[in-house]
C-alpha positions in Angstrom: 83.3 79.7 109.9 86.2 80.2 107.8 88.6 83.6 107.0 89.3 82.5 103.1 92.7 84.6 101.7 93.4 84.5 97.8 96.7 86.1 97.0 98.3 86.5 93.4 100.4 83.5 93.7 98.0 81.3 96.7 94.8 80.3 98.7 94.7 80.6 102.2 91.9 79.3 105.0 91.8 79.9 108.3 89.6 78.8 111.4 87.6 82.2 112.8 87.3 80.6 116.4 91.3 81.0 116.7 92.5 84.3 117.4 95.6 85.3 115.5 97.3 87.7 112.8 98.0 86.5 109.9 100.7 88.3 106.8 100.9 87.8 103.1 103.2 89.3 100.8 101.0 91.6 98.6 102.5 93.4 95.2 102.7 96.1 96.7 104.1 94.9 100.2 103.2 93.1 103.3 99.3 92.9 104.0 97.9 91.8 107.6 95.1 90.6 108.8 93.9 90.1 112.6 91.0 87.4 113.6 89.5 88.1 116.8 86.4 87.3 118.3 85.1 85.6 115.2 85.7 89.0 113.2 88.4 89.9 110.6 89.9 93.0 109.7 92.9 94.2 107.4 95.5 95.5 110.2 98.1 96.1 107.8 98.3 97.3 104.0 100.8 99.6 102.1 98.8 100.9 99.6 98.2 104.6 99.0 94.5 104.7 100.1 94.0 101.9 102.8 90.5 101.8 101.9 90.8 97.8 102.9 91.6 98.4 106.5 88.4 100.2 107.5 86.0 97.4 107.3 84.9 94.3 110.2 84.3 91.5 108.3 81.6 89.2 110.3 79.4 87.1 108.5 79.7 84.5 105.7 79.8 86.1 102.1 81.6 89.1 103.9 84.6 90.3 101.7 87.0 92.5 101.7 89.4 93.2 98.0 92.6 94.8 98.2 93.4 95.7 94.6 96.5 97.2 94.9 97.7 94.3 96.4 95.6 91.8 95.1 94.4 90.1 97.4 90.8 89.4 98.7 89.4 88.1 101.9 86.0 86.7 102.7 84.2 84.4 105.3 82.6 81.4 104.4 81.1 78.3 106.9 83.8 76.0 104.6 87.6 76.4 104.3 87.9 77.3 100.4 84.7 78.5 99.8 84.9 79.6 96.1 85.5 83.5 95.9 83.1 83.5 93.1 80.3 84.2 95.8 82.0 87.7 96.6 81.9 89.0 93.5 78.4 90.5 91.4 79.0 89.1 88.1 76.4 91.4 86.7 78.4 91.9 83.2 81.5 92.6 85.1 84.4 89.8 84.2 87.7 91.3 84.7 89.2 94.2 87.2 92.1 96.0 86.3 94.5 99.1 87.5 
């Protein structure tokens, strides 16, 4: 299993069965995520709400979207597993804030 990160500028994979932290540079700041015991979870945000940090992520097709950061993260069983799976394109083709 794979911890998939898209930022605004870059694609990131990382191997679940390693425990680390891991930091992007978000637009609105630095963004953080922690892998441990084959779960991820958003450890570090600056946006307003932090909405992002209050989920586990655990199983493949398990996301999590930081929009004002921009960034997404979701597990997949390959390394760049296309983020298309996170999404329910039912009509909707564009997010904006």
């Amino acid at each position: 299993m794979y911890v998939n990160v898209r930022t605004a500028d870059a694609l990131f994979a990382y191997p679940l069965s390693v425990d680390s932290e891991y930091e992007f540079e978000g637009r609105k700041g630095a963004f953080g995520i922690r892998c441990e015991k084959g779960t991820v979870r958003v450890v570090r945000s600056f946006c307003s709400e932090g909405i992002c940090r209050h989920k586990i992520l655990k199983a493949s097709g398990d996301s999590v979207i930081c929009l004002p950061n921009m960034i997404t993260v979701w597990l997949s069983s390959d390394a760049f597993a296309s983020d298309e799976t996170v999404f329910d394109a039912n009509g909707i083709d564009d997010i904006s804030y």
